[in-house]
C-alpha positions, 0 to 999 in steps of 0.5 A: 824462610829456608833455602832449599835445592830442587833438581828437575829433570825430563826426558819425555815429551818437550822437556822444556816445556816440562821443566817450565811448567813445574817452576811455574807450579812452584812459583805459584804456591803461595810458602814458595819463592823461585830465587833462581834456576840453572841453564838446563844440561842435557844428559844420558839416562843413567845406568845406560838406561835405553831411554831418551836423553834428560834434560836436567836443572837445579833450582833455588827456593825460599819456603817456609814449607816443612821438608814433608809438605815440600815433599808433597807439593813436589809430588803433587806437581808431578802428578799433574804434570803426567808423571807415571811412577813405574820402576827405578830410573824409568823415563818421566815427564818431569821429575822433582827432587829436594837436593838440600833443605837448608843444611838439615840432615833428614833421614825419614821412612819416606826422605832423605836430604841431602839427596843420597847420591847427588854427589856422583851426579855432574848434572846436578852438580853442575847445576849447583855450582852455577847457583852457589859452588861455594855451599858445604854439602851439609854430610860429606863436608865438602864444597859443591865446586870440589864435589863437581870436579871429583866427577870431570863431567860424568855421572856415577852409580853404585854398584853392589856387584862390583868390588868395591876397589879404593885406589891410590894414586901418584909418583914414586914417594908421594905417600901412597903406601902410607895412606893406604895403611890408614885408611884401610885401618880406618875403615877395617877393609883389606889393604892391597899392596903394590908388590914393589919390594918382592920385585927381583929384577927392580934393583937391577932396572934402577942399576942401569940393566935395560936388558931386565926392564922388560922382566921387570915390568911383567913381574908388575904386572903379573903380580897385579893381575892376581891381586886385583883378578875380579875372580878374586876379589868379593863383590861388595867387598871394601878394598885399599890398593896403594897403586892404580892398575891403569898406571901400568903404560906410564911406566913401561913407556918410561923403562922399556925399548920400543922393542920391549914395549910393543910386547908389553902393550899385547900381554897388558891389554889382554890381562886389562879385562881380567882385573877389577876397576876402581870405583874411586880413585884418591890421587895424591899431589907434591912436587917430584922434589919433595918426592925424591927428598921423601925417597932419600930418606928412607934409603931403599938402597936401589931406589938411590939412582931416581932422578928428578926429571924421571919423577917429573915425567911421572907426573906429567903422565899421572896428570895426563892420564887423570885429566880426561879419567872418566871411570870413576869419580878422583879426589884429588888431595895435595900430601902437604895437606895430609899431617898423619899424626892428626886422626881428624884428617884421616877420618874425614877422608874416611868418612867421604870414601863411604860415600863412594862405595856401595857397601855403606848402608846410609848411602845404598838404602833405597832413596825415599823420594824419587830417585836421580 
């Protein structure tokens, strides 16, 4: 016997009741063996759809059925349980989705499986870690626990008419700038670099000059106001940006006088709406130590006088700022994990990234069962 993943959903009707009615169904087919289900998780229509809210669980079964005649049978209970098939993520009865089937890979004029868009979904996530966190998804190669915490509890879409805008994340010294040289390299998309070199006021604001902070912070953000302007960037188009726009408060409010940052904060929030947002964030992990020991090494004169505790207050605003991140989905990856001379490791983040952007056609193809 297989085991395989159903997601169940409904927002019409009592839902509840919907959903037991179906498990029901399954139980009383005679391939099929309902092992056991999630507490059910009530969630906002996606796409902020106006529709009523979905109640939402995962179910595990044991078949012998073939993917095909499950397929069937998933359709077949739907159908007599009033479910209307109308336009892509229009409110239903009940809706039956198979998420895994075993750890095939099904690709098929009318299924795909593993589901294409389940690792952008808490409530299906949620659901799956309830039942068995440990399980790989069987494409991206990750745990369902790591897949889950990748979302903080939100739902994600894809969107084609975004720019598809990667950004990394972390501390001075991290490893930002070098990672986005490999990964854009790796996926043939533009590299968007922090201006932090061209900055004429930096060296002075590192020296000690307060009184150029203020300039210094501007010319940030002006710089990647430019840079990142949605007028600028295509949509549809692959971007890798070694910086996060949001980070930009993290630093004035650790360089500027209260004076200074009042004015700051005004010109920032109206430049916000101007630049794109990302659509996934890759936020790297060391110690502010290991950090500031990478920062001597490579001896960029003005950035000599860094102290630990201004790393350490960094990070504590980094992990702030992340921690309740509810824009897009964050992969969190630690630099001691990261060993630049071997390809494997960069492929692999390669590889999961597509799966986060909406210009990589196995994953932006129309799903050929019933969408989620």
């Amino acid at each position: 016997m297989i085991t395989a993943y159903i997601g169940l959903g409904s927002n019409l009707g009592n839902r509840q009741d919907n959903i037991n009615s179906a498990l029901r169904m399954l139980a009383e087919v005679a391939d099929i063996e309902v092992a056991c289900v999630s507490e059910p998780i009530e969630t906002n229509p996606l796409a902020q759809a106006e529709q009523p809210m979905y109640l939402n669980a995962v179910a595990e079964l044991r078949t012998t059925l073939s993917p095909d005649d499950l397929l069937k049978t998933l359709v077949s209970i739907e159908t007599s349980l009033g479910r209307k098939r109308l336009e892509k993520w229009s409110s239903r009865t009940i809706d039956l989705d198979i998420l895994l089937y075993g750890s095939e890979v099904i690709d098929s004029p009318h299924l795909t499986v593993p589901h294409p868009q389940m690792h952008l979904r808490s409530f299906v996530l949620e659901g799956l870690v309830a039942l068995n966190g440990d399980l790989l998804h069987p494409v991206i190669k990750e745990s369902f626990n790591e897949l889950s915490r990748r979302l903080n509890g939100c739902d994600f879409v894809l969107n084609h008419n975004l720019p598809q805008l990667v950004s990394i994340a972390g501390i001075i010294g991290v490893g930002k700038t070098t990672l986005a040289k490999k990964l854009s390299t790796r996926l043939g998309c533009q590299m968007l670099p922090e201006p932090y070199d061209t900055n004429p006021f930096l060296p002075d604001v590192y020296a000690g000059k307060q009184e150029l902070a203020l300039d210094s912070q501007l010319y940030f953000l002006t710089a990647r106001v430019e840079q990142l302007n949605n007028s600028v960037l295509e949509k549809g188009q692959t971007y890798i940006s070694d910086y996060l726009f949001d980070k930009e408060p993290i630093y004035s409010r650790q360089t500027l006088t209260p004076e200074q940052l009042t004015l700051y904060n005004k010109i920032y929030q109206s430049s916000n709406s101007k630049v794109a947002s990302a659509v996934l964030v890759i936020y790297l992990l060391d110690s502010p130590q290991n950090c500031l020991e990478r920062i001597h090494k490579r001896n960029l004169s003005y950035e000599q006088k860094i102290e630990l505790q201004y790393l350490e207050n960094l990070e504590a605003e980094y992990n702030q700022l992340l921690k309740h991140w509810e824009i897009c989905p964050v992969i969190r990856i630690k630099t001691s994990e990261l060993d630049y001379t071997k390809n494997d490791i960069i492929d692999h983040l390669s590889e999961q990234i597509k799966y986060y952007i909406a210009d990589n056609s196995a994953i932006t193809n129309a799903a050929k069962q019933t969408t989620i």
